[in-house]
N, C-alpha and C positions, 0 to 999 in steps of 0.2 A: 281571675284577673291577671295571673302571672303569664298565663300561658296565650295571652291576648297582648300582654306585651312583649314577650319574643316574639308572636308572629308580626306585630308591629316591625319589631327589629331586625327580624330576617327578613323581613321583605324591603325594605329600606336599604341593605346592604346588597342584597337580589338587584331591584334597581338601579343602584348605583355601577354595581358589576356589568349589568347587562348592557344597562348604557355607554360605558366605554369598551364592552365585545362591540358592540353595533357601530359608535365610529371609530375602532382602530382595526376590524376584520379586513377593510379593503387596504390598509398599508400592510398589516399580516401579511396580505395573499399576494400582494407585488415584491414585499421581500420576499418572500417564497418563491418566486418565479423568477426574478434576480441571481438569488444563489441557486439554484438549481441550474440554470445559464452560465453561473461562472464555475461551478464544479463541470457540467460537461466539456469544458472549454479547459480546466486545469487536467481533467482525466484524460482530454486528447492530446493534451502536450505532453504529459507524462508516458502515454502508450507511444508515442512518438519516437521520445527518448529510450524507452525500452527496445521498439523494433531496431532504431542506429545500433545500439550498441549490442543486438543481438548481430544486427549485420557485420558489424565492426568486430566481433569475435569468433563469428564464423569464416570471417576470410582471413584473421589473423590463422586460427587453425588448420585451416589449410595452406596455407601459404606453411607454415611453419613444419606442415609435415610434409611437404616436398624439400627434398635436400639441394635446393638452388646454391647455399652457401658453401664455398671448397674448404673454409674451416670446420667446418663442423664433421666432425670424425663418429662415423656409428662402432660403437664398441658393442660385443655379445659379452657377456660374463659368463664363467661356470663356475659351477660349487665343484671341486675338485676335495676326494676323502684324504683324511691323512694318512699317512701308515701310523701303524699304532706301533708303538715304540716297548721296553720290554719294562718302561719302568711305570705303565698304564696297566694294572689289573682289574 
């Protein structure tokens, strides 16, 4: 008898369940296709913004390693040894 009334009870909740899968699957499936349409639309602004500012730092680097400006002075450095003095043993 117990086990005739779970299946009472799970099926009851089965129905209830299935019945609001059956009418909210087609609002599911248009939010679905909604945000998918505004992610492809945020990801192509976003790759947008990447290629500017890749363009924008590659002509910054070039521009920057051409010596256009007369201030700007190129220095070499050397490492130059010390003499070693007689109070270093």
């Amino acid at each position: 008898m117990d086990a005739l009334i779970y299946f009472i009870i799970i099926f009851l909740v089965l129905s209830v369940f299935l019945n609001i899968i059956a009418y909210a699957w087609p609002f599911l499936l248009i939010m679905f296709i909604v945000y998918e349409i505004w992610k492809y639309f945020k990801l192509k602004k976003i790759r947008k913004q990447y290629e500017e500012a890749q363009t924008q730092y590659s002509s910054q680097s070039q521009s920057s390693s051409r010596n256009d400006n007369p201030d700007i002075i190129d220095v070499e450095y050397k490492v130059v040894d010390e003499e070693k003095t007689g109070d270093d043993n």
